[in-house]
Every structure is written in structure tokens, then in C-alpha cells.
C-alpha positions as a Markdown table, in Angstrom:
| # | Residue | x | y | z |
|---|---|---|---|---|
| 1 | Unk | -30.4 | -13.3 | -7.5 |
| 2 | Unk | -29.8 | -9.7 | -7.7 |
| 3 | Unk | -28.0 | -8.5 | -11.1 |
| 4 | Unk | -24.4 | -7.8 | -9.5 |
| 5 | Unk | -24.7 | -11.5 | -8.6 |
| 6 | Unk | -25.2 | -12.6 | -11.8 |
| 7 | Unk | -22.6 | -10.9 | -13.4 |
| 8 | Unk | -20.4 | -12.0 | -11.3 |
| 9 | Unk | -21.7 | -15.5 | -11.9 |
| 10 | Unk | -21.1 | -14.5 | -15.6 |
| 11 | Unk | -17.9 | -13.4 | -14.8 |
| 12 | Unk | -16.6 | -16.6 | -13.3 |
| 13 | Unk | -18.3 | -18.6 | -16.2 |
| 14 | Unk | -16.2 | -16.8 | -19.0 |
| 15 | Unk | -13.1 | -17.3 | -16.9 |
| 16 | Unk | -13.7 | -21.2 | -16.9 |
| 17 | Unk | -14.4 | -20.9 | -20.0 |
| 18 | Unk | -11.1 | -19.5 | -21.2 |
| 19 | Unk | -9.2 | -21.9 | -19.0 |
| 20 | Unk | -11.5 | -24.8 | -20.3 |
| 21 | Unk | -9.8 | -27.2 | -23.3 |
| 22 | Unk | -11.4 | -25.2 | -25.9 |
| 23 | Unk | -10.3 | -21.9 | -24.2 |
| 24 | Unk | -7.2 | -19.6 | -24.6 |
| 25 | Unk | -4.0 | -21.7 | -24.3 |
| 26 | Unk | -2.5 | -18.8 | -22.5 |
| 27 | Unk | -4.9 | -18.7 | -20.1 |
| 28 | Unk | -5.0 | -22.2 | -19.5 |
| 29 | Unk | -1.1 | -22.4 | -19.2 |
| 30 | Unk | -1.1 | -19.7 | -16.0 |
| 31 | Unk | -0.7 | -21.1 | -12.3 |
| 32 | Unk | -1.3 | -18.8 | -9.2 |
| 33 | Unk | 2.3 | -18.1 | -9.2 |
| 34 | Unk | 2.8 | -16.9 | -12.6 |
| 35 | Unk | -0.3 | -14.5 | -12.4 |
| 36 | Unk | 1.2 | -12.8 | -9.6 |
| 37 | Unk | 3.3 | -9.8 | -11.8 |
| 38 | Unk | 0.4 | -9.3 | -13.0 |
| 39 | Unk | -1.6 | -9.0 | -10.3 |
| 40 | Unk | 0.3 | -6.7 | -8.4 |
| 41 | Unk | 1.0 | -4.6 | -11.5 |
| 42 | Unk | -3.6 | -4.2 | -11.3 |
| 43 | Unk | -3.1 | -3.5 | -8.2 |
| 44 | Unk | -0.6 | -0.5 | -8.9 |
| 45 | Unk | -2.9 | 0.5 | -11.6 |
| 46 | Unk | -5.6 | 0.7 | -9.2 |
| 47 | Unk | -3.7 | 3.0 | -6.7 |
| 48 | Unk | -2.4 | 5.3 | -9.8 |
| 49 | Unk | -6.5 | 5.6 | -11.2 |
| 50 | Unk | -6.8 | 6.9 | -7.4 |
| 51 | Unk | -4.5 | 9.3 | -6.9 |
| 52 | Unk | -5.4 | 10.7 | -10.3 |
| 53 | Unk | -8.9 | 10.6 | -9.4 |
| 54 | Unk | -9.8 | 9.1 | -12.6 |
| 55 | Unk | -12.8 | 7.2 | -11.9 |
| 56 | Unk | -13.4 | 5.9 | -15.2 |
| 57 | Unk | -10.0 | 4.1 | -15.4 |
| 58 | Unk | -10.5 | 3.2 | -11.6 |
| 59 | Unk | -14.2 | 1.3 | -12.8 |
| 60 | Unk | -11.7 | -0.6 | -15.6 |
| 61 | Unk | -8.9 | -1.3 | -13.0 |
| 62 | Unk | -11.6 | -2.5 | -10.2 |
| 63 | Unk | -12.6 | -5.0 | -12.8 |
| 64 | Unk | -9.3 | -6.4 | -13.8 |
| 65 | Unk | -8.1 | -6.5 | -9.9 |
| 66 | Unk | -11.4 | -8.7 | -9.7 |
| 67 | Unk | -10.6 | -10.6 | -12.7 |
| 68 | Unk | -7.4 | -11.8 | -11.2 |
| 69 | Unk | -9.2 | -13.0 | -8.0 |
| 70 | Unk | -11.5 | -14.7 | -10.0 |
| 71 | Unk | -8.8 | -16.2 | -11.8 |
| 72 | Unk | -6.8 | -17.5 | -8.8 |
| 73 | Unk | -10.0 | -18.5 | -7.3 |
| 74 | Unk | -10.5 | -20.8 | -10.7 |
| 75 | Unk | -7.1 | -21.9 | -10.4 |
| 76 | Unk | -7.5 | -23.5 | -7.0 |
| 77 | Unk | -11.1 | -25.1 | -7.7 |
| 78 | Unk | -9.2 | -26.9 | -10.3 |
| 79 | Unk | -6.5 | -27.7 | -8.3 |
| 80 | Unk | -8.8 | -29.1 | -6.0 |
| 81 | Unk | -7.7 | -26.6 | -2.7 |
| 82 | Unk | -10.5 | -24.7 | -2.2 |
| 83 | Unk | -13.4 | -23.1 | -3.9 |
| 84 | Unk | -14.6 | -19.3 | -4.7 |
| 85 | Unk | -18.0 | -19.7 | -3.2 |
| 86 | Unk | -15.5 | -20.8 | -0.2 |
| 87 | Unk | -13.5 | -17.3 | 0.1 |
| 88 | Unk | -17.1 | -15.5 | -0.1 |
| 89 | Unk | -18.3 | -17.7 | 3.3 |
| 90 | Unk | -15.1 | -17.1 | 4.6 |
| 91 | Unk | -14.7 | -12.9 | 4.2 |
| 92 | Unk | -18.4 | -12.8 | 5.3 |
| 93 | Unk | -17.8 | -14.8 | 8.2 |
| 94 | Unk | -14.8 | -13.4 | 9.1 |
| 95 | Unk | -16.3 | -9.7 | 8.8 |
| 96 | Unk | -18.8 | -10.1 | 11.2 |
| 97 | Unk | -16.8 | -12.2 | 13.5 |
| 98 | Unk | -14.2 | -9.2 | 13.6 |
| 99 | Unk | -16.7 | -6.8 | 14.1 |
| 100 | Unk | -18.2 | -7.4 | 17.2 |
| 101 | Unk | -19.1 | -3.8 | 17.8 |
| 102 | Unk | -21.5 | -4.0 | 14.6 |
| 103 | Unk | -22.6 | -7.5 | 15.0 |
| 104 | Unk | -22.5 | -8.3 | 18.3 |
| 105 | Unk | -22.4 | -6.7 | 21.9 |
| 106 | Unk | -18.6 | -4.9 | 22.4 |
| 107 | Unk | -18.9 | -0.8 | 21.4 |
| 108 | Unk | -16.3 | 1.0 | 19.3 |
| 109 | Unk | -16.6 | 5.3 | 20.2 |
| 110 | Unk | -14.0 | 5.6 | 17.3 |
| 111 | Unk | -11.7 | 4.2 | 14.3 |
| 112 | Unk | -9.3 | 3.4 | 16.6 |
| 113 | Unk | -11.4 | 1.3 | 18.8 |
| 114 | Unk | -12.7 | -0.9 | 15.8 |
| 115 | Unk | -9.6 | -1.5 | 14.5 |
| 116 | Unk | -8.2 | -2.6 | 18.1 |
| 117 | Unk | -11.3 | -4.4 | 18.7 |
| 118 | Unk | -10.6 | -6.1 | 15.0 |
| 119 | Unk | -6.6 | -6.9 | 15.7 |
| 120 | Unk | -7.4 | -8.5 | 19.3 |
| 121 | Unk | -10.6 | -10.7 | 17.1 |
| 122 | Unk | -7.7 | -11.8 | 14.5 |
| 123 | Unk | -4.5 | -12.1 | 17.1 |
| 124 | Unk | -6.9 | -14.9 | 19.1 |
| 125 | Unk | -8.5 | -16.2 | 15.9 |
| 126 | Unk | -4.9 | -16.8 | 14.6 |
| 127 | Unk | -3.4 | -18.4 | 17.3 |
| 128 | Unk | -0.8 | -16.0 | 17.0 |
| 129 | Unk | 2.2 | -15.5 | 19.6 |
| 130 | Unk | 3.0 | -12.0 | 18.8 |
| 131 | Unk | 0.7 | -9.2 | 18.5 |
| 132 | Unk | 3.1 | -7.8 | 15.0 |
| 133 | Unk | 2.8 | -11.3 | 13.1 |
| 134 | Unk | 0.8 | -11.0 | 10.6 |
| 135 | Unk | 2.4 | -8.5 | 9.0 |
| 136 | Unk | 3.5 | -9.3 | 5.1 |
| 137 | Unk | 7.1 | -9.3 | 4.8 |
| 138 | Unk | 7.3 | -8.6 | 1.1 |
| 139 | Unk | 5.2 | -5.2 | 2.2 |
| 140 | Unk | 6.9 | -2.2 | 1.0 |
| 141 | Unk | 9.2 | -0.9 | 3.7 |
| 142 | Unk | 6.6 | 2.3 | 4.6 |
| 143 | Unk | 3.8 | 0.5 | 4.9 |
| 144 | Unk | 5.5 | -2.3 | 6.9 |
| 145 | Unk | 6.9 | 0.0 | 9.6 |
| 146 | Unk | 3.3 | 1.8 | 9.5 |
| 147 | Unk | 1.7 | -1.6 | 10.5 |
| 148 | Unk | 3.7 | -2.5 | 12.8 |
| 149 | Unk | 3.4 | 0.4 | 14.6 |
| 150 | Unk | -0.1 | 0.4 | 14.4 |
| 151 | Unk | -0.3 | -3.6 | 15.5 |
| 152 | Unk | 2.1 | -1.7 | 18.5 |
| 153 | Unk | -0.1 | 1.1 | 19.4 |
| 154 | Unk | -3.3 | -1.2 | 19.8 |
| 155 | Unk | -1.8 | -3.1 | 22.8 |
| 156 | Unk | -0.4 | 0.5 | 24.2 |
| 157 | Unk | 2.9 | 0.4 | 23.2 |
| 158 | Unk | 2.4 | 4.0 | 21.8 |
| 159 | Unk | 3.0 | 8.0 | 23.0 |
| 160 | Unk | 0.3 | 9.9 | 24.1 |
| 161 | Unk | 1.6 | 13.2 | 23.0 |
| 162 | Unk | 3.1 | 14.1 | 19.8 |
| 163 | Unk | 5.9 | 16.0 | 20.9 |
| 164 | Unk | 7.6 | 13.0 | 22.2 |
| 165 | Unk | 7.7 | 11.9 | 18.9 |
| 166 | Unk | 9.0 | 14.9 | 17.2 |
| 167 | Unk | 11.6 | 14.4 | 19.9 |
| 168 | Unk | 12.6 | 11.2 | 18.8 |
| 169 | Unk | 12.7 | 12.4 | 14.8 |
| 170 | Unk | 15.3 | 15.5 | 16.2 |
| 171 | Unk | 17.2 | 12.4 | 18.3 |
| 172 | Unk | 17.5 | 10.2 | 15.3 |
| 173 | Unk | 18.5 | 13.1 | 13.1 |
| 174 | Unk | 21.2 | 14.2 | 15.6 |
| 175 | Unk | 22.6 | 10.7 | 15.6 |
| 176 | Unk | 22.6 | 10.5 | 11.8 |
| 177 | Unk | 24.8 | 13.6 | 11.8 |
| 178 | Unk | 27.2 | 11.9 | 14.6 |
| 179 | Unk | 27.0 | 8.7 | 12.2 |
| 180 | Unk | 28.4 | 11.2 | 9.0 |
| 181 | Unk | 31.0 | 12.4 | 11.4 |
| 182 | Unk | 32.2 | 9.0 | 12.2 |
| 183 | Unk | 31.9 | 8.0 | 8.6 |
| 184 | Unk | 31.0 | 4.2 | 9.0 |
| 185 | Unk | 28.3 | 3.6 | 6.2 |
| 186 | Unk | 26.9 | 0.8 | 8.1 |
| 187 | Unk | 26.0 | 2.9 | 10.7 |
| 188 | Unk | 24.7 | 5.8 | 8.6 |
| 189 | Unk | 22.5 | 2.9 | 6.9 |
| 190 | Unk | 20.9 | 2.0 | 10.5 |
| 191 | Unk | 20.9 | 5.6 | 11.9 |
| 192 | Unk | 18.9 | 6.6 | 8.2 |
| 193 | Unk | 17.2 | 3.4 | 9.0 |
| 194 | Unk | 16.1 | 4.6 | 12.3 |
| 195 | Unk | 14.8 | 8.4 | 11.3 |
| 196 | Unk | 12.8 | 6.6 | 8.4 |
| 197 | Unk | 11.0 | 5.0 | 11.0 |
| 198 | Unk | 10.6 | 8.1 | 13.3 |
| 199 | Unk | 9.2 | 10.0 | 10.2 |
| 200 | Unk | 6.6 | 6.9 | 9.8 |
| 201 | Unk | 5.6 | 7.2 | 13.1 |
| 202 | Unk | 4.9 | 10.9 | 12.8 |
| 203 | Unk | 3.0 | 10.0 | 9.8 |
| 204 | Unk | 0.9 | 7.7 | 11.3 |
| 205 | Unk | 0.4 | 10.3 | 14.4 |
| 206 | Unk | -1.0 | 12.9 | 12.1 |
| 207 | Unk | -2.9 | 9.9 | 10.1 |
| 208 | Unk | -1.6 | 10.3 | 7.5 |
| 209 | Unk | -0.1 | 7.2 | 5.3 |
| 210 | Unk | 3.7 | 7.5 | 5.0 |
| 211 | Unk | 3.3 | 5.6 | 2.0 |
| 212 | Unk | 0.7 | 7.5 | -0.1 |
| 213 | Unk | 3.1 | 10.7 | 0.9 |
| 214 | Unk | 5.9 | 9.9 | -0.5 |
| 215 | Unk | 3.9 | 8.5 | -3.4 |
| 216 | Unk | 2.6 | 11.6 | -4.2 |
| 217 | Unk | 6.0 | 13.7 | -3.2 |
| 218 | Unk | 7.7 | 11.1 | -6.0 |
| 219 | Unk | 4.7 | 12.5 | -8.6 |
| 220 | Unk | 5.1 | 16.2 | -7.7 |
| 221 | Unk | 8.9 | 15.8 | -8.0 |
| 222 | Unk | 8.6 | 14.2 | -11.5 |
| 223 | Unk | 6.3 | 16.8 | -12.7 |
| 224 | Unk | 8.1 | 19.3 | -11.7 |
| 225 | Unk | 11.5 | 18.2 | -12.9 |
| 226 | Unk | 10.3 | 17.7 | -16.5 |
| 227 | Unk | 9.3 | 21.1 | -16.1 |
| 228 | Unk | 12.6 | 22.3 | -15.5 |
| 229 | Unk | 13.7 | 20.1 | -18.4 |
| 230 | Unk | 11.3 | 21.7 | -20.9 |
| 231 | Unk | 12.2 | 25.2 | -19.7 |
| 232 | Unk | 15.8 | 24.7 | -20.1 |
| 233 | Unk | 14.9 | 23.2 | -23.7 |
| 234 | Unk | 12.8 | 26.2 | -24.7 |
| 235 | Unk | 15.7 | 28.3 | -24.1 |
| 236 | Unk | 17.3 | 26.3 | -26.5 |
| 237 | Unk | 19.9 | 24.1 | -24.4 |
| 238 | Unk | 20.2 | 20.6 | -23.6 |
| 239 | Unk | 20.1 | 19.5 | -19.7 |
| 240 | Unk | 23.5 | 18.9 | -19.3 |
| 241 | Unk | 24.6 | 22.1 | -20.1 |
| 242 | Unk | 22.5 | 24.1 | -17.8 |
| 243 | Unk | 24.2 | 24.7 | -14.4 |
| 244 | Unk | 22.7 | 23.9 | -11.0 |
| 245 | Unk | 21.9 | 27.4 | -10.5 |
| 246 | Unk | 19.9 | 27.9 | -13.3 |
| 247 | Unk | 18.2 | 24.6 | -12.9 |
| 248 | Unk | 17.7 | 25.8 | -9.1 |
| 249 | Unk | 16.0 | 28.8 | -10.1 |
| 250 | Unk | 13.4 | 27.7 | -12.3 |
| 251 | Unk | 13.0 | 24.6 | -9.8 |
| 252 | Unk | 11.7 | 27.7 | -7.6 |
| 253 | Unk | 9.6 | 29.6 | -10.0 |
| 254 | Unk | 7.7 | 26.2 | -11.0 |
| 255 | Unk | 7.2 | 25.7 | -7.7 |
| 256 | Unk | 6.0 | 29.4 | -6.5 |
| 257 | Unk | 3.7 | 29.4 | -9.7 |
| 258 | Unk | 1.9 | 26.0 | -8.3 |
């Protein structure tokens, strides 16, 4: 057995171990469902050691991410549904049933054609009746509408040229402005909706995840604000008594300096 294979032997020892009777009674209290804050809160910690590109705190993170899918695994072994040595046969099988273009005889010339090849694979293997099932409905909104589009696209349902969907962004922003006039929130909730959308599918034309962009516009706009608030503070003034112009204008300066 190679060495990563026995650590991760090790690994699933100590985490029967802890859930055994002479374990840690908090570990041995958790169920699958209570583990799941935490689990997505690793997962989060995982994206932030990314986008930081701290790789030492992305090693750590990696590890606890695993920990928790040891932990569910052991969980269900327990529970008698399945066990871990089952969800390794089943990923392995699974990746080299979904990549016939690797492993079998179909070709792939590009991204896009592995991943089409891989979502016709999974739609038959599924037994699904729509070509967007499959798509997690407690998915953040972005990445939702970035799926679905992309499910969308494999099967054609797609525009060929970019232009023609900047045309639909300007179409959806005009009718956002016609939906202020009118003054109905409802409708200024769907037509908002609607260019949200538009601006996802521009995203995903330029391949870019809508997602990780505003992610990162969130950071740059948090860094940048405290900025203002230290500035206005080294002039000796608290936030609330600066004026929008003044905030403005050092907004501008932080933001010509980066």
C-alpha cells in the first residue's frame, strides 16, 4: 500500500476511534445532519485559503474538508447504509464510466466536449427526464443559474455569438428601467431577476465564474471601504460625520493608487 493509503487508513482509524465508546462524547453524539454547518463552513474556508492563495492554510483546510467526509462516511458504516471503501468504488467507477474519451473510444477536441460527453454519461446513467435536473437547489443563486445554463448549452440551447448576449443584458436593463417607471416592486424584483441572469450568462460566455466575481468584487469592496474608514479616522473624524463627497473622493484615490 502506498503511504497516502495508509494515512488515509490511519485517518479513518482515529475517526472510529473517537466515535468509538471510549472516544469523545462529542464526536460520538454527531449524525450526518448535524455535521453539516460545519461542513459547509470547511468548505468556505477552503474557497477563502484559495482566493488568498495561501497554500499552507489551503493543506490544513484540504484536511479538515477530508475529515468531514471521513466522518460522514463513518457515520453511515455505523448506520449500516453504506460503507467508505463503497464511495471510493463508486467515484472510481463513475470517473471512468463518464469519461469515455479517456477510457474508452468517444474523442473530446476540447473542455467543452468532455464536459458534454460527461452530462449526456450522467443524464442516461440517471434516468433523468430533464437535461437541468440535477442541479442542487440549495446552490447559491450564481452558481445555480451558471449550471443551468451550462446543462442548457450542452444540448444547444445556447448563442453562438456573444453579441447576442450583450443584447439581451442592454434588453433586460431597459426593461428594469420601464419596471422603476411603473414602480411595481414585484416587477422590478423579476426584471432585476432577469439582468442577474443575463450578467451570468455573460459570465459564463467569457468563462468566467459569476460566482468567484462577485466573490472577489465583495473582498475588493471591503478592503477598500475600511480604507476610507481609516482615512477619515486619521483625519481625526468619525464615519458618520464625513459627507458623501469626501468619502467619494478618497473612495477614488484608494482606488487610482491600486
Amino acid at each position: 500500500m502506498s503511504e497516502i493509503g495508509y494515512k488515509i487508513e490511519e485517518l479513518v482509524e482515529i475517526v472510529n476511534q473517537l466515535r468509538g465508546p471510549d472516544g469523545c462524547p462529542w464526536d460520538r453524539e454527531q449524525t450526518s445532519h448535524s455535521l453539516i454547518p460545519y461542513f459547509v463552513e470547511e468548505v468556505y474556508e477552503v474557497i477563502e485559503s484559495i482566493d488568498e492563495r495561501n497554500w499552507d492554510s489551503l493543506k490544513e483546510e484540504l484536511g479538515d474538508l477530508l475529515l468531514h467526509i471521513i466522518f460522514q462516511a463513518s457515520i453511515a458504516e455505523k448506520d449500516e447504509k453504506f460503507k467508505f471503501v463503497d464511495t471510493i468504488i463508486n467515484v472510481n467507477n463513475k470517473l471512468i464510466d463518464r469519461h469515455p474519451h479517456v477510457f474508452g473510444k468517444s474523442k473530446a477536441d476540447a473542455a467543452f466536449h468532455a464536459k458534454q460527453n460527461w452530462e449526456a454519461v450522467k443524464h442516461k446513467e440517471k434516468g433523468r427526464e430533464s437535461r437541468l435536473d440535477g442541479v442542487p437547489k440549495s446552490l447559491p443563486s450564481l452558481i445555480q443559474g451558471q449550471r443551468l445554463q451550462q446543462k442548457a448549452s450542452y444540448v444547444g440551447f445556447d448563442w453562438d455569438k456573444i453579441d447576442k448576449v450583450w443584447e439581451k443584458v442592454n434588453e433586460e436593463m431597459l426593461e428594469l428601467k420601464e419596471a422603476e417607471s411603473i414602480g411595481e416592486k414585484k416587477h422590478i424584483e423579476e426584471e432585476i431577476g432577469d439582468l442577474l441572469f443575463a450578467i451570468v450568462n455573460l459570465s459564463r460566455h467569457f468563462d468566467v465564474s459569476a460566482e468567484n466575481a462577485l466573490r472577489q468584487a465583495n473582498r475588493k469592496f471591503i478592503r477598500r471601504f475600511k480604507k476610507v474608514e481609516q482615512t477619515i479616522k486619521s483625519r481625526g473624524k468619525e464615519l458618520d460625520e464625513a459627507t458623501l463627497e469626501e468619502m467619494d473622493s478618497i473612495w477614488n484615490q484608494i482606488k487610482h493608487d491600486e
